[in-house]
N, C-alpha and C positions, 0 to 999 in steps of 0.2 A: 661445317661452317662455311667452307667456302662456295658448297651450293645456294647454300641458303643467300649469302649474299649476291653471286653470279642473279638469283631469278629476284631479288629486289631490286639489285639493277635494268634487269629486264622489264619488273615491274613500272621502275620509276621513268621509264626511258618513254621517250615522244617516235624513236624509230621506227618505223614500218615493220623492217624486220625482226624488229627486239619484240615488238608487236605480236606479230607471227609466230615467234618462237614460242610467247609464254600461252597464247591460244592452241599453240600443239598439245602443251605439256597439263591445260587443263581440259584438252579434250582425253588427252591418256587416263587422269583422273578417272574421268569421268565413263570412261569404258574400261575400267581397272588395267589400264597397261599394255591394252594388246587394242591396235588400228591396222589393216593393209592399209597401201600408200592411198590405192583405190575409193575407200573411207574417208580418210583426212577431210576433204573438201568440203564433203557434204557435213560431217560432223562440226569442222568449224563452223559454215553459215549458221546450223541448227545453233549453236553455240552463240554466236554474235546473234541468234535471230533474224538470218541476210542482211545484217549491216555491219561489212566487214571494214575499216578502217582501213586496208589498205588490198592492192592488186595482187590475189591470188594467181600465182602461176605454179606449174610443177617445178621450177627452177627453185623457186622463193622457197616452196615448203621443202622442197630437197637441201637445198645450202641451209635451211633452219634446224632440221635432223640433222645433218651431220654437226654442224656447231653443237647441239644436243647431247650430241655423241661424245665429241671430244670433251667435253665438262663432264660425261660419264653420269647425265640426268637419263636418256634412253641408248637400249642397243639397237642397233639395226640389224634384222638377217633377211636376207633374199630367201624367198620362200615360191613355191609354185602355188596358186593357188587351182585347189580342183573346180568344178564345174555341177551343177545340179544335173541332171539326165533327166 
């Protein structure tokens, strides 16, 4: 219950970054749960369509996951990512 109301708040909110957060949480949706950080950006544009409502930075969507975090909506794990050859 108290997810549910944390992201109708986020819903209902005019903030940039309440903004941000809830575009994370439905690009996770929508890639079933699993983004690298690397990902995020392009996914949100695709998502908004390139009309993103507010100034993406790596800061923004970093302090947006971890708020994420803390409400226990995502985990975050430092991962290596390999490489194609």
């Amino acid at each position: 219950m108290i997810m549910w109301n944390f992201l109708k708040d986020l819903r209902d909110s005019k903030d940039p970054d309440d903004v941000l957060a809830l575009d994370i949480v439905r690009a996770l949706v929508i890639y079933h749960g699993v983004l690298w950080m690397s990902e995020l950006p392009k996914s949100l544009s695709n998502l908004r369509r390139g009309a993103l409502p507010y100034i993406m930075t790596g800061e923004g969507v970093l302090r947006a996951l971890k708020r994420l975090e803390e409400k226990g909506l995502v985990s975050l794990e430092r991962r290596i990512r390999g490489k194609a050859l």
